[in-house]
Jmol script that loads the backbone (N, CA, C; Angstrom):
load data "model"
ATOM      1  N   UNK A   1     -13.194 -16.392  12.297  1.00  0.00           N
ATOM      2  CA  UNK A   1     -12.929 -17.393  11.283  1.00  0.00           C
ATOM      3  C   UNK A   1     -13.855 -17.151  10.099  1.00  0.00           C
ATOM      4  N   UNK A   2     -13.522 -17.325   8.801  1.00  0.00           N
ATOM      5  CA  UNK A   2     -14.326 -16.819   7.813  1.00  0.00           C
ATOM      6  C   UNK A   2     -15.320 -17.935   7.048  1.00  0.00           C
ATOM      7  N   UNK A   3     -16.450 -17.671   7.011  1.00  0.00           N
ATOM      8  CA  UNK A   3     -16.905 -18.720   6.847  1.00  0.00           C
ATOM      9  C   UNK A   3     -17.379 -19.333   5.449  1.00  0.00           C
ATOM     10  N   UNK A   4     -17.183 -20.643   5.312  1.00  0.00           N
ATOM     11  CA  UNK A   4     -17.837 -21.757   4.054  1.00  0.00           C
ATOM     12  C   UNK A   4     -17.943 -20.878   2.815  1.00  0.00           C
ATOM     13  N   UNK A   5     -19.217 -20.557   3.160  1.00  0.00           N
ATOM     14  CA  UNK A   5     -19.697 -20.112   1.772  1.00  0.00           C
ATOM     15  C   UNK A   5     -19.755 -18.343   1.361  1.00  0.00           C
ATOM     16  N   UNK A   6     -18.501 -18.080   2.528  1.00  0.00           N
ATOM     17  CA  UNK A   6     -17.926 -16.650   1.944  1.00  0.00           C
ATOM     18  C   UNK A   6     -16.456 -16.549   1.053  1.00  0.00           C
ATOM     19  N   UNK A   7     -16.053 -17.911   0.690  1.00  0.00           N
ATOM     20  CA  UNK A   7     -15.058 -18.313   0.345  1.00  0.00           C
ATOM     21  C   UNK A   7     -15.194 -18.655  -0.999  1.00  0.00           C
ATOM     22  N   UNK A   8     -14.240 -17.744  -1.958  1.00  0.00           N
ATOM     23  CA  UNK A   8     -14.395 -17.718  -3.529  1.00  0.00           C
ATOM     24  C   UNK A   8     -13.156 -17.541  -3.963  1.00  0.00           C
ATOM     25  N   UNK A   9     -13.148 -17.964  -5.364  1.00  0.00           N
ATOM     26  CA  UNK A   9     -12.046 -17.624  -5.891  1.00  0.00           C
ATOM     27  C   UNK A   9     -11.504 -15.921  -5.861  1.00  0.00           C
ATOM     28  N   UNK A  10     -12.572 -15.181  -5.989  1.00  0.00           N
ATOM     29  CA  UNK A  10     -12.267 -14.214  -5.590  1.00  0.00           C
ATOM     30  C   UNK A  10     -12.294 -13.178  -4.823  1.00  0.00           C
ATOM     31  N   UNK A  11     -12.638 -14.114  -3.337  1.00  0.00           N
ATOM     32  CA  UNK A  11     -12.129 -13.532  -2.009  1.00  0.00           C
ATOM     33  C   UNK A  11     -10.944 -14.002  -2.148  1.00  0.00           C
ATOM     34  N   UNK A  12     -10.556 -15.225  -2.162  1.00  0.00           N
ATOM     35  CA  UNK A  12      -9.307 -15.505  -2.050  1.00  0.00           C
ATOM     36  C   UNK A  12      -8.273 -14.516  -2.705  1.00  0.00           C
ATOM     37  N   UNK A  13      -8.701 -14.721  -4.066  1.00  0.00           N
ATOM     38  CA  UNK A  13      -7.564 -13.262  -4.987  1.00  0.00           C
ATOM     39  C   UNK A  13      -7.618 -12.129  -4.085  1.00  0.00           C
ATOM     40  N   UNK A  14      -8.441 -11.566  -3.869  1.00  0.00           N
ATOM     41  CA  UNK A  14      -8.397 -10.542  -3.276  1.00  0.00           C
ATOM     42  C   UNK A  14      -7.518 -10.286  -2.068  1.00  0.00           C
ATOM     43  N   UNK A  15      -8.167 -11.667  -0.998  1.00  0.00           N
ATOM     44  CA  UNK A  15      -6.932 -11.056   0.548  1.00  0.00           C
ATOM     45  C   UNK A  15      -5.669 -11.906  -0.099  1.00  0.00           C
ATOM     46  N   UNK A  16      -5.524 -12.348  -1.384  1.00  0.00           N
ATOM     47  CA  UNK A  16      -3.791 -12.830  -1.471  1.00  0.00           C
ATOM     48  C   UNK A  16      -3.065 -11.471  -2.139  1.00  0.00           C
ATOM     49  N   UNK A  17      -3.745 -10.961  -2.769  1.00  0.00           N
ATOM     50  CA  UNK A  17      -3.244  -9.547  -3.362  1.00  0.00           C
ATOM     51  C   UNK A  17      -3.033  -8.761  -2.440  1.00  0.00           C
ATOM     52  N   UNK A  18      -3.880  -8.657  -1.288  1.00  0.00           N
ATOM     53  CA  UNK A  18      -3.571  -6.959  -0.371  1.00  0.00           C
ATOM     54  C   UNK A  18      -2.798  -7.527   0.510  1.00  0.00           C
ATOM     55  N   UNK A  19      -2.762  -8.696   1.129  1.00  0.00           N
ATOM     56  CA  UNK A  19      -1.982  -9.318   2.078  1.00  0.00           C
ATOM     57  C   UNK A  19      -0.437  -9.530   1.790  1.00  0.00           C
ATOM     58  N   UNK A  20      -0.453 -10.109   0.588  1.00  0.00           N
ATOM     59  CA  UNK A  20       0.992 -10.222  -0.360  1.00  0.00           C
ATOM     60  C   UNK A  20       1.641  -9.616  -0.714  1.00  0.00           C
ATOM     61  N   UNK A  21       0.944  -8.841  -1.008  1.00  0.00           N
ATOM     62  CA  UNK A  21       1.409  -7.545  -2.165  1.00  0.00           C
ATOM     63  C   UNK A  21       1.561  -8.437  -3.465  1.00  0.00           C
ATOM     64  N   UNK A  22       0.740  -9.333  -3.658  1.00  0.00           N
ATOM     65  CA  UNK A  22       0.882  -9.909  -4.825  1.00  0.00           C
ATOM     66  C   UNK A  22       0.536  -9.221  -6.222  1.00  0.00           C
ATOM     67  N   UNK A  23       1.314  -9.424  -7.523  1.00  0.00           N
ATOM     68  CA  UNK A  23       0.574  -8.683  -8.292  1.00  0.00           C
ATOM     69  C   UNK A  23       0.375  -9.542  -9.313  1.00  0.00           C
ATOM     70  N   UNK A  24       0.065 -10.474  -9.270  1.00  0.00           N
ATOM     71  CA  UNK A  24      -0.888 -11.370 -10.388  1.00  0.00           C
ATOM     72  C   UNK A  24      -1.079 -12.719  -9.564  1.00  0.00           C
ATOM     73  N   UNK A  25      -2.290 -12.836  -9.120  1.00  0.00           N
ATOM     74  CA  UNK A  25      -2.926 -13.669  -8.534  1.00  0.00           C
ATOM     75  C   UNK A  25      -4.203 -14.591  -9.662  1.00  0.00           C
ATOM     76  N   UNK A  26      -3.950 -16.161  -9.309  1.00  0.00           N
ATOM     77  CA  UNK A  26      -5.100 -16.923 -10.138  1.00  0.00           C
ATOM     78  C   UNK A  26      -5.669 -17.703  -9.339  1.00  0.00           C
ATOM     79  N   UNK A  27      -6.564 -17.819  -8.916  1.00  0.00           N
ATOM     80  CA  UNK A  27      -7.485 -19.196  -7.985  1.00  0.00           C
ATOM     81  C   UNK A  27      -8.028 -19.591  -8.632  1.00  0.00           C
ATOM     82  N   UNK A  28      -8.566 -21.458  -8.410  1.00  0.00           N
ATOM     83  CA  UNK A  28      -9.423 -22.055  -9.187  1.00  0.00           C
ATOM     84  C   UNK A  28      -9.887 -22.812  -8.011  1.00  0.00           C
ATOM     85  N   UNK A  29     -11.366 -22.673  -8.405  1.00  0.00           N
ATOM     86  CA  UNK A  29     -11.916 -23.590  -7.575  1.00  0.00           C
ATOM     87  C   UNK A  29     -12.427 -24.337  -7.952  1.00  0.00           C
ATOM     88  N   UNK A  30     -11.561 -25.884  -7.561  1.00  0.00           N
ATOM     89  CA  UNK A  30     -11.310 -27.223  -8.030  1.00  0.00           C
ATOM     90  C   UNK A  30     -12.908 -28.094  -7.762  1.00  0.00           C
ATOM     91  N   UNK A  31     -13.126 -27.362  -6.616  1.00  0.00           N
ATOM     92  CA  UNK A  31     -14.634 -28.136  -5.949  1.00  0.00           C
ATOM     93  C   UNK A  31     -16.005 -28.452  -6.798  1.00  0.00           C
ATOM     94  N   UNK A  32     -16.185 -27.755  -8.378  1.00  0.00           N
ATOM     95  CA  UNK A  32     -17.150 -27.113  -8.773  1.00  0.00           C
ATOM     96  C   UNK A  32     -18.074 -26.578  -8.034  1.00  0.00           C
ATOM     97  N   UNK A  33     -17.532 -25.269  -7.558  1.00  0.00           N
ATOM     98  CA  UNK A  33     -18.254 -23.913  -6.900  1.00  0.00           C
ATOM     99  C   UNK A  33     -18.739 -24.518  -5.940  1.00  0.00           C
ATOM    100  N   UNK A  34     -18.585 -25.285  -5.060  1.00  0.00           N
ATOM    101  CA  UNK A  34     -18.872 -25.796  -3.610  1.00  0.00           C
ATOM    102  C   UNK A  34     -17.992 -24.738  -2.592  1.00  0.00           C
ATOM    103  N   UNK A  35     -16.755 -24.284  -3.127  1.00  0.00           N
ATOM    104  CA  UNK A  35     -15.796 -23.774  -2.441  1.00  0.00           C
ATOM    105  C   UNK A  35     -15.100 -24.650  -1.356  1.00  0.00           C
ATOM    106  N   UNK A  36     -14.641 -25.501  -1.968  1.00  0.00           N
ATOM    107  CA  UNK A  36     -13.941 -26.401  -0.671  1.00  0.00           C
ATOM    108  C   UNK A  36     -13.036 -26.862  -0.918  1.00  0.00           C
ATOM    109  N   UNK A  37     -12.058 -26.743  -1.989  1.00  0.00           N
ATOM    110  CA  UNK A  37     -11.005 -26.904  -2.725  1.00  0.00           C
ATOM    111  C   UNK A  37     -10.481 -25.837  -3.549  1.00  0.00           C
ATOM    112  N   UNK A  38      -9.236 -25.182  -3.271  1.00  0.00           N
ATOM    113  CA  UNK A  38      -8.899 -24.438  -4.391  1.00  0.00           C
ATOM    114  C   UNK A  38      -7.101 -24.691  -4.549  1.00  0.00           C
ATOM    115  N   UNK A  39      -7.037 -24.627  -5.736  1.00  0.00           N
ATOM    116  CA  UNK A  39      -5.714 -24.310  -6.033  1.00  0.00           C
ATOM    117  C   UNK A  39      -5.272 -22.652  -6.903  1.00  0.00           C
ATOM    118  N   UNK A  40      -3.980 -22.313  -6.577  1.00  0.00           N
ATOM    119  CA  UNK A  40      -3.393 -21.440  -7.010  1.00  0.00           C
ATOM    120  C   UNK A  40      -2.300 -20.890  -7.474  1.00  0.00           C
ATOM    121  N   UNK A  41      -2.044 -19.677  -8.180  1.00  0.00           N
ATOM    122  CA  UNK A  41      -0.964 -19.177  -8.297  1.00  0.00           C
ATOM    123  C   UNK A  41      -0.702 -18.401  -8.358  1.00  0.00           C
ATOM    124  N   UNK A  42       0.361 -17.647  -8.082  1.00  0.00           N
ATOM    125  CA  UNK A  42       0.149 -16.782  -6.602  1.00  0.00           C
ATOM    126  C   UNK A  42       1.964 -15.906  -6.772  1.00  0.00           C
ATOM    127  N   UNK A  43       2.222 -14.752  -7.383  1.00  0.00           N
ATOM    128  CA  UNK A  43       3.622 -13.830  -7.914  1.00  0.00           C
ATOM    129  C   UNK A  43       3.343 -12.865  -6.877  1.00  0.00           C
ATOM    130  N   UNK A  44       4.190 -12.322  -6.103  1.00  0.00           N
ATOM    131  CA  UNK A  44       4.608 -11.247  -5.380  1.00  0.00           C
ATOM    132  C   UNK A  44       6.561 -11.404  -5.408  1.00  0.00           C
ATOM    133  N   UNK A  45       6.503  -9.802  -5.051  1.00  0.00           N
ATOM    134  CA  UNK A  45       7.717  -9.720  -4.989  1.00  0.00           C
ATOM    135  C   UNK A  45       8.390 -10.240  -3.046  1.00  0.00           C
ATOM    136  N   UNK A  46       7.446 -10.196  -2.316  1.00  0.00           N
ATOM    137  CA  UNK A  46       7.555 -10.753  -0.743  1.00  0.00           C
ATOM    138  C   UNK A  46       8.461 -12.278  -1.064  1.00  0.00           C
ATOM    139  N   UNK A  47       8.567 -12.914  -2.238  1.00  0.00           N
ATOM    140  CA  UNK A  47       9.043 -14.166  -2.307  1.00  0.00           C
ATOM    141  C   UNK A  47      10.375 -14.166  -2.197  1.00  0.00           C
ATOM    142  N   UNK A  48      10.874 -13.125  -3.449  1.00  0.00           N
ATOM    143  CA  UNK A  48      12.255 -12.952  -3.638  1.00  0.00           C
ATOM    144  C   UNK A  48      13.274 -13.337  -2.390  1.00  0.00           C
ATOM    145  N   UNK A  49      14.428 -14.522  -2.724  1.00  0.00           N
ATOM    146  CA  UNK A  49      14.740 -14.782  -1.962  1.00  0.00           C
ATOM    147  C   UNK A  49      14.267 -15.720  -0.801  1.00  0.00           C
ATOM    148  N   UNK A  50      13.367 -16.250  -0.851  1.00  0.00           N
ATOM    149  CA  UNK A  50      12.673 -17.465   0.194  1.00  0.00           C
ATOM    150  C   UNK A  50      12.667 -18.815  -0.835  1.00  0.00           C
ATOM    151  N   UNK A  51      12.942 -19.582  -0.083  1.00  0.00           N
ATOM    152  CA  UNK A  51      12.594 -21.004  -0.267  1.00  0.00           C
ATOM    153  C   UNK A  51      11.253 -21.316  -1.008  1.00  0.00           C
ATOM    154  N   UNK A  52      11.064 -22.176  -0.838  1.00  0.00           N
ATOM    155  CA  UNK A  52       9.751 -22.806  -1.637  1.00  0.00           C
ATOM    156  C   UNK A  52       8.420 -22.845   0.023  1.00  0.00           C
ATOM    157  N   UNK A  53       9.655 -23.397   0.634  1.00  0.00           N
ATOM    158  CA  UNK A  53       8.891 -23.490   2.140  1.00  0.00           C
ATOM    159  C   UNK A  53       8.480 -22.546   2.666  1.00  0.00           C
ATOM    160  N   UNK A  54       9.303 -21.311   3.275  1.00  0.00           N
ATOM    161  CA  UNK A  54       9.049 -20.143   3.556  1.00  0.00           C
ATOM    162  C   UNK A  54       8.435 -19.527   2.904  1.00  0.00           C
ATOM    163  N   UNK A  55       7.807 -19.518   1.042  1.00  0.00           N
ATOM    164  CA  UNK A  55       6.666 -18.731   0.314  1.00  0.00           C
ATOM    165  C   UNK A  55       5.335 -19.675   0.652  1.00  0.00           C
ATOM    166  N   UNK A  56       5.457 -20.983   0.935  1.00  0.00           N
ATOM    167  CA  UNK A  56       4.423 -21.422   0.927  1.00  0.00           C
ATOM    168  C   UNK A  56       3.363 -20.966   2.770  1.00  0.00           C
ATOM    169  N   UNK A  57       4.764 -21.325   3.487  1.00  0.00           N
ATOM    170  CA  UNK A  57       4.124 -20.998   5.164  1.00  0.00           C
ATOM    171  C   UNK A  57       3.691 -19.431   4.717  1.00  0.00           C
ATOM    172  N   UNK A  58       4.658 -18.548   4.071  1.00  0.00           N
ATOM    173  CA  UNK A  58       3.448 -16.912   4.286  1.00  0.00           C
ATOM    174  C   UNK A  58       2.383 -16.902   3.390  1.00  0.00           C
ATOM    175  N   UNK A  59       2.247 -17.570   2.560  1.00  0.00           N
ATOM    176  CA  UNK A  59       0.794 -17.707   1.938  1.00  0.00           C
ATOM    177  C   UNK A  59      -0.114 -18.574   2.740  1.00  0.00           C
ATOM    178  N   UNK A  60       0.096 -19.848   3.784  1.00  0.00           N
ATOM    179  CA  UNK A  60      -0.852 -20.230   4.698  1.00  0.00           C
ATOM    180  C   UNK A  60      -1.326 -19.564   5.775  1.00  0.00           C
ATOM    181  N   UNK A  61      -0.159 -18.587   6.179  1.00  0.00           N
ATOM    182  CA  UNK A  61      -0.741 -17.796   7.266  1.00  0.00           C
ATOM    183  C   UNK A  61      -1.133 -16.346   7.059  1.00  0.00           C
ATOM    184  N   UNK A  62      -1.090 -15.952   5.510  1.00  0.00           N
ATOM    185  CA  UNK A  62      -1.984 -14.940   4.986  1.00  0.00           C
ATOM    186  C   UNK A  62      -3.386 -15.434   4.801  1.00  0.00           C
ATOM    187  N   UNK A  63      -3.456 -16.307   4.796  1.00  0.00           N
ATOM    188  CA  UNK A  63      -4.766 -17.358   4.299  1.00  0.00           C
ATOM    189  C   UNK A  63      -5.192 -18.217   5.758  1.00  0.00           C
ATOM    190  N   UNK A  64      -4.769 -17.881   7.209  1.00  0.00           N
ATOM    191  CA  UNK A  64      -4.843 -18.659   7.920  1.00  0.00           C
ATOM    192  C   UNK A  64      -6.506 -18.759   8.334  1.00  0.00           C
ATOM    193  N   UNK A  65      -7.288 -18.067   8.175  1.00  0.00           N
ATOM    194  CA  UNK A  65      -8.731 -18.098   8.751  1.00  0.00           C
ATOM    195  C   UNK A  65      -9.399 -19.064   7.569  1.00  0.00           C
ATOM    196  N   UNK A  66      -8.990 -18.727   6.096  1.00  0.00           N
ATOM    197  CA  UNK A  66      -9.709 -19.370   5.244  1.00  0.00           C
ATOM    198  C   UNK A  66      -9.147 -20.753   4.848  1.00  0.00           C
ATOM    199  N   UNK A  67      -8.142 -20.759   4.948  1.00  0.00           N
ATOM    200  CA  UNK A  67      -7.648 -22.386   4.847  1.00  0.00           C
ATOM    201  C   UNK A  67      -8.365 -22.891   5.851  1.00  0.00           C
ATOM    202  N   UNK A  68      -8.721 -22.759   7.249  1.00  0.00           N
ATOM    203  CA  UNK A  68      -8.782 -23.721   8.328  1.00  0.00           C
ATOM    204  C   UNK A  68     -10.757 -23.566   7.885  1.00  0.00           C
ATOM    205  N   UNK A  69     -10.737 -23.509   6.384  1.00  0.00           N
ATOM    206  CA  UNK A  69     -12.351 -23.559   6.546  1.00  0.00           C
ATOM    207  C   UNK A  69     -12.969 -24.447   5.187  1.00  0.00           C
ATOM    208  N   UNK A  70     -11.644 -24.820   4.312  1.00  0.00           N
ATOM    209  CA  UNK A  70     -11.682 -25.127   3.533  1.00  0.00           C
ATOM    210  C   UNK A  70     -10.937 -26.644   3.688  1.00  0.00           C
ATOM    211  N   UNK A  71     -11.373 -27.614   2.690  1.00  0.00           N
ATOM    212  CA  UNK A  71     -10.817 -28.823   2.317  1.00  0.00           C
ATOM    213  C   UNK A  71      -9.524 -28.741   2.385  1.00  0.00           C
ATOM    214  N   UNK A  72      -9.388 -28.628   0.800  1.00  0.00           N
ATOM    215  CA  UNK A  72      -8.386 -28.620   0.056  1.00  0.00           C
ATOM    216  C   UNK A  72      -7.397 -27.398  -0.658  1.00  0.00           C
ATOM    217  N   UNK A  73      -6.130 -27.077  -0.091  1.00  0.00           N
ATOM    218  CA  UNK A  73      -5.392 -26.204  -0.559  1.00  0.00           C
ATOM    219  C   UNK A  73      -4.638 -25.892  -1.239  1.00  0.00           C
ATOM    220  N   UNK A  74      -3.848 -25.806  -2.394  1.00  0.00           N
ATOM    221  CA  UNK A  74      -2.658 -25.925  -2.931  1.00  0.00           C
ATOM    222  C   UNK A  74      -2.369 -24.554  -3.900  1.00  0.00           C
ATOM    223  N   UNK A  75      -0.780 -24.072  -3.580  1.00  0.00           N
ATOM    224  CA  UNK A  75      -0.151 -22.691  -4.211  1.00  0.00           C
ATOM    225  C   UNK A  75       0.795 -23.301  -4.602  1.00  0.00           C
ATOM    226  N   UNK A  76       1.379 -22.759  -6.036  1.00  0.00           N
ATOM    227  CA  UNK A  76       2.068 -22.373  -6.629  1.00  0.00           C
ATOM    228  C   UNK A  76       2.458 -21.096  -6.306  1.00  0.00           C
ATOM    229  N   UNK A  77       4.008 -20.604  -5.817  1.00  0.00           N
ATOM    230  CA  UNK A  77       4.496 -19.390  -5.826  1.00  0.00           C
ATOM    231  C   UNK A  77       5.509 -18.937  -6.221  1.00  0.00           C
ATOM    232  N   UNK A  78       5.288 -17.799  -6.998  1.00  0.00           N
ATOM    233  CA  UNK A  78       6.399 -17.052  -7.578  1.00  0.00           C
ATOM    234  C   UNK A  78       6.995 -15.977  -7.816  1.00  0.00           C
ATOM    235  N   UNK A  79       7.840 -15.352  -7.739  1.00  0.00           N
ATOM    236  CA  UNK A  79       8.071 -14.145  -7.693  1.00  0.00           C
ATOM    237  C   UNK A  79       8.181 -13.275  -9.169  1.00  0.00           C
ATOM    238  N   UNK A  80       7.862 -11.948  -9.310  1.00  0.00           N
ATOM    239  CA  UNK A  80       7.728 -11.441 -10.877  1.00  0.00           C
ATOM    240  C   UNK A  80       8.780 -11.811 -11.861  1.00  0.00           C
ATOM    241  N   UNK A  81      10.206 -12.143 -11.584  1.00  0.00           N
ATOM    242  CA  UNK A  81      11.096 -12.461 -12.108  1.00  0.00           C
ATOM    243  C   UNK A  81      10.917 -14.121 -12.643  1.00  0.00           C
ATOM    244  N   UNK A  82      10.790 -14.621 -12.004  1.00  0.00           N
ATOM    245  CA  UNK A  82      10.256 -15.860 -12.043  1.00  0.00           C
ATOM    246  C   UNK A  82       8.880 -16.131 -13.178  1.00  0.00           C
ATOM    247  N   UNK A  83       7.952 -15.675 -12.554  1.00  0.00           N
ATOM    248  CA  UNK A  83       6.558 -15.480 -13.344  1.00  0.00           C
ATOM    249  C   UNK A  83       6.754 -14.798 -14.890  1.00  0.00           C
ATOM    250  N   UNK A  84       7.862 -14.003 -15.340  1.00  0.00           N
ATOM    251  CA  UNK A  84       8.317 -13.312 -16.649  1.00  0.00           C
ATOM    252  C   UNK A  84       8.794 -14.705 -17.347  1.00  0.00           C
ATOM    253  N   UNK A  85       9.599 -15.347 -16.581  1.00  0.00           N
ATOM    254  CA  UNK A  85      10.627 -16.246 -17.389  1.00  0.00           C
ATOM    255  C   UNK A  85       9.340 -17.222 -17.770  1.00  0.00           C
ATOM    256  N   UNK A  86       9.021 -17.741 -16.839  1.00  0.00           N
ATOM    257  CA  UNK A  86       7.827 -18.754 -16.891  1.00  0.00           C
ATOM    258  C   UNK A  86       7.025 -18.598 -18.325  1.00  0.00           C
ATOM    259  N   UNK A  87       7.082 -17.103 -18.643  1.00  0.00           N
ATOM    260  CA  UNK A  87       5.585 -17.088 -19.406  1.00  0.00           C
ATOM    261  C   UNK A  87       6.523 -16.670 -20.930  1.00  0.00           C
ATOM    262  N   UNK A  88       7.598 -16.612 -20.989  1.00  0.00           N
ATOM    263  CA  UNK A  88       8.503 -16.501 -22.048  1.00  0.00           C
ATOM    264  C   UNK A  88       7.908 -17.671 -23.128  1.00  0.00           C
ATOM    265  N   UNK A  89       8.232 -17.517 -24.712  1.00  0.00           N
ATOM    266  CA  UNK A  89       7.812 -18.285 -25.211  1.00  0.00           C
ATOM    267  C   UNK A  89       9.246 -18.940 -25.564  1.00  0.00           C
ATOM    268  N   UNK A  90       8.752 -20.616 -25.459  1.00  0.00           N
ATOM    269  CA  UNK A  90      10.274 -21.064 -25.260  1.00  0.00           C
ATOM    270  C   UNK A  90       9.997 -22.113 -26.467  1.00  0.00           C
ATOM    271  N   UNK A  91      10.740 -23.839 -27.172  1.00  0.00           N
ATOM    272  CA  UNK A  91      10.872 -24.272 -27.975  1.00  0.00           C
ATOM    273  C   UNK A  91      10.405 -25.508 -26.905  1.00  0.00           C
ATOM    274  N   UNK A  92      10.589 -25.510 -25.604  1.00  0.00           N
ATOM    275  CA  UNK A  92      10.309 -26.943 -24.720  1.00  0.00           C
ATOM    276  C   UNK A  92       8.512 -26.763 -24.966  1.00  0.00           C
ATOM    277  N   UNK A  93       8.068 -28.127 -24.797  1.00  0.00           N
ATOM    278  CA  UNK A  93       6.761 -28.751 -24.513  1.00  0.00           C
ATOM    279  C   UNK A  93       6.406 -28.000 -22.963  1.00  0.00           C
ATOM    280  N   UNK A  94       5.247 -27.692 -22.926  1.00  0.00           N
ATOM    281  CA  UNK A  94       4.515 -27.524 -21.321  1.00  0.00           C
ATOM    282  C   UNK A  94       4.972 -25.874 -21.052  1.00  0.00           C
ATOM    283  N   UNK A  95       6.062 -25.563 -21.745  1.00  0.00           N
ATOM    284  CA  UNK A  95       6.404 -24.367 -21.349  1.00  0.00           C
ATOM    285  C   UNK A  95       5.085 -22.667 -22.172  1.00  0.00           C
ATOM    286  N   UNK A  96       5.212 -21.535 -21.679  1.00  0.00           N
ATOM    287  CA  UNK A  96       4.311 -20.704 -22.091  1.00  0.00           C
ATOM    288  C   UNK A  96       3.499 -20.453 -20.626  1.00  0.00           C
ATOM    289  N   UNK A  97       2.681 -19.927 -20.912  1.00  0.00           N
ATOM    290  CA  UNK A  97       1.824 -19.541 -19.691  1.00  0.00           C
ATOM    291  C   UNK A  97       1.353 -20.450 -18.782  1.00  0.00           C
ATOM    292  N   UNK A  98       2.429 -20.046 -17.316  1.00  0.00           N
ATOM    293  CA  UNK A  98       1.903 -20.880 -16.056  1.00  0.00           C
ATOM    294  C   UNK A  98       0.191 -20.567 -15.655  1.00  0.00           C
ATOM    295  N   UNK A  99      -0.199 -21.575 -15.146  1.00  0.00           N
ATOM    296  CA  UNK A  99      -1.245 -21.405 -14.603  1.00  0.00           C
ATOM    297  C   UNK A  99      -1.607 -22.670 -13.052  1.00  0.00           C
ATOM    298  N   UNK A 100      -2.515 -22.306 -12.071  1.00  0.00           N
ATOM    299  CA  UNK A 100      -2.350 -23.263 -11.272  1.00  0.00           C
ATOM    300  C   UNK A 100      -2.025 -24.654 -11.073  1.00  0.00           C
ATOM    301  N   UNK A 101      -1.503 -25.233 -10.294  1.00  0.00           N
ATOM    302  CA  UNK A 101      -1.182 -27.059 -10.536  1.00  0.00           C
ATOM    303  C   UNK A 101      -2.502 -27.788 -10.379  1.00  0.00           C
ATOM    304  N   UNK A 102      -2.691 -28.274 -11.415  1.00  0.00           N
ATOM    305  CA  UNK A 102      -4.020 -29.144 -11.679  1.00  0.00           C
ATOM    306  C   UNK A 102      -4.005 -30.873 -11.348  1.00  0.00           C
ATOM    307  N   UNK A 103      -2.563 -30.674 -10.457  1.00  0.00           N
ATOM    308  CA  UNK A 103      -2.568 -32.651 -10.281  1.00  0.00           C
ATOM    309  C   UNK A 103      -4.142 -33.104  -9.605  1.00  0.00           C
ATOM    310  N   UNK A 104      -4.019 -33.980  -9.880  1.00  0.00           N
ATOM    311  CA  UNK A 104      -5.424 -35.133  -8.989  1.00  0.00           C
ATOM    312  C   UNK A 104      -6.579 -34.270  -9.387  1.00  0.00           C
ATOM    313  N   UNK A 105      -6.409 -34.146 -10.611  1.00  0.00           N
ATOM    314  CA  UNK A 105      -8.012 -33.395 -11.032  1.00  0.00           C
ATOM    315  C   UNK A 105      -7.855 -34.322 -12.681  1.00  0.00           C
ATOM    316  N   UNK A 106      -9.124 -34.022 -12.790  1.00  0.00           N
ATOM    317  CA  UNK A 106      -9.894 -34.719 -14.205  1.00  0.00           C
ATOM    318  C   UNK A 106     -10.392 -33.180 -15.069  1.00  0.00           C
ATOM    319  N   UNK A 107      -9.716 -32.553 -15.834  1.00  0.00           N
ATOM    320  CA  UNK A 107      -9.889 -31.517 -16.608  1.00  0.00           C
ATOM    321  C   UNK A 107     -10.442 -30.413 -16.511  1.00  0.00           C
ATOM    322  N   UNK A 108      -9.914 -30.451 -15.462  1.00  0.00           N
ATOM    323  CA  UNK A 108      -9.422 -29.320 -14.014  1.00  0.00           C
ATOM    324  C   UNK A 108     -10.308 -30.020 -12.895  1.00  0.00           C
ATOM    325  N   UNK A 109     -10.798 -30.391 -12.714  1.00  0.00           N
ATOM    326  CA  UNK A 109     -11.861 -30.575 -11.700  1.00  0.00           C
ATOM    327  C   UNK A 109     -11.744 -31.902 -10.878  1.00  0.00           C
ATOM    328  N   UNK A 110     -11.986 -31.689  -9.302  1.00  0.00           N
ATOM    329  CA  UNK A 110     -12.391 -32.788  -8.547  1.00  0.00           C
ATOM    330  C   UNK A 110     -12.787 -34.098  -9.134  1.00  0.00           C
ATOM    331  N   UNK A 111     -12.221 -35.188  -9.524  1.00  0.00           N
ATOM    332  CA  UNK A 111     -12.691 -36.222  -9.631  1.00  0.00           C
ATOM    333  C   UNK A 111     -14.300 -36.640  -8.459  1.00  0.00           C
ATOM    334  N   UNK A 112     -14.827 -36.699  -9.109  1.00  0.00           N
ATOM    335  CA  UNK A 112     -16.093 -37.276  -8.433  1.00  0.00           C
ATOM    336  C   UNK A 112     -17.176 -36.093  -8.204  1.00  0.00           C
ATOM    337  N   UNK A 113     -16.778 -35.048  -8.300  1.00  0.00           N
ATOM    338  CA  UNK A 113     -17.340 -33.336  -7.972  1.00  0.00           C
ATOM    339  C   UNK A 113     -18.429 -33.497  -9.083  1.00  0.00           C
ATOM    340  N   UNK A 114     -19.726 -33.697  -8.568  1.00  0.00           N
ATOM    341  CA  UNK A 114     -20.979 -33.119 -10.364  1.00  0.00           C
ATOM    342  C   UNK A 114     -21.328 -31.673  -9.878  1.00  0.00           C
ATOM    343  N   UNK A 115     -20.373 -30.718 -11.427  1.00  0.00           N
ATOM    344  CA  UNK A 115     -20.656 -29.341 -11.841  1.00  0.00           C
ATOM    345  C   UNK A 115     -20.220 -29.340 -13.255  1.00  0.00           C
TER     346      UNK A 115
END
end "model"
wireframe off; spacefill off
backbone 0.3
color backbone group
C-alpha cells in the first residue's frame, strides 16, 4: 500500500500516465500540500467507448493502493477526441480549456485547509 506522504500530484500524474496510457494528465492537490485530497483530469485513449462509469472504475483501480490512502478523490475523464473539442475556442461562457472539477472548494482549495 503506498504511503501518505509519498503521494503527490505528481506521483499521481505519473502512475495515471504509465498505467493509462494517458496522454495529458492534471492533478491538483486540493488539501494544500497535505496530500489528502486530489482532484483530476485525466485523457487517454483506454476511454474511447466506455461509459462515464467504466472510465471512472479503471482510473480507481489504476489508483487502487493510492486512493485507499488518501481522503478525497475526484476524476474527470476523457478521451483525446473529447479533450480536442473541449479545448476548442467556442462563443459559449465556461467553454476553452478544461481543467480539473473544482466543486466544494473556495478558489481551488479545501474550505477550511490553512496553505
Amino acid at each position: 500500500m503506498a504511503s501518505t506522504t509519498s503521494i503527490t500530484e505528481e506521483s499521481l500524474k505519473t502512475a495515471l500516465t504509465e498505467r493509462l496510457k494517458a496522454t495529458h494528465v492534471e492533478v491538483t492537490d486540493m488539501s494544500g500540500g497535505c496530500g489528502q485530497s486530489f482532484t483530476s483530469l485525466i485523457v487517454s485513449p483506454l476511454f474511447a467507448g466506455q461509459s462515464s462509469l467504466k472510465r471512472h472504475r479503471a482510473v480507481n483501480a489504476a489508483l487502487r493502493d493510492e486512493i485507499a490512502a488518501i481522503h478525497a478523490w475526484s476524476a474527470k475523464c476523457q478521451t483525446p477526441e473529447e479533450w480536442e473539442k473541449a479545448r476548442a475556442p467556442s462563443t459559449q461562457e465556461g467553454s476553452g480549456e478544461p481543467h480539473p472539477p473544482l466543486d466544494g472548494t473556495v478558489g481551488g482549495k479545501v474550505d477550511g485547509v490553512n496553505a
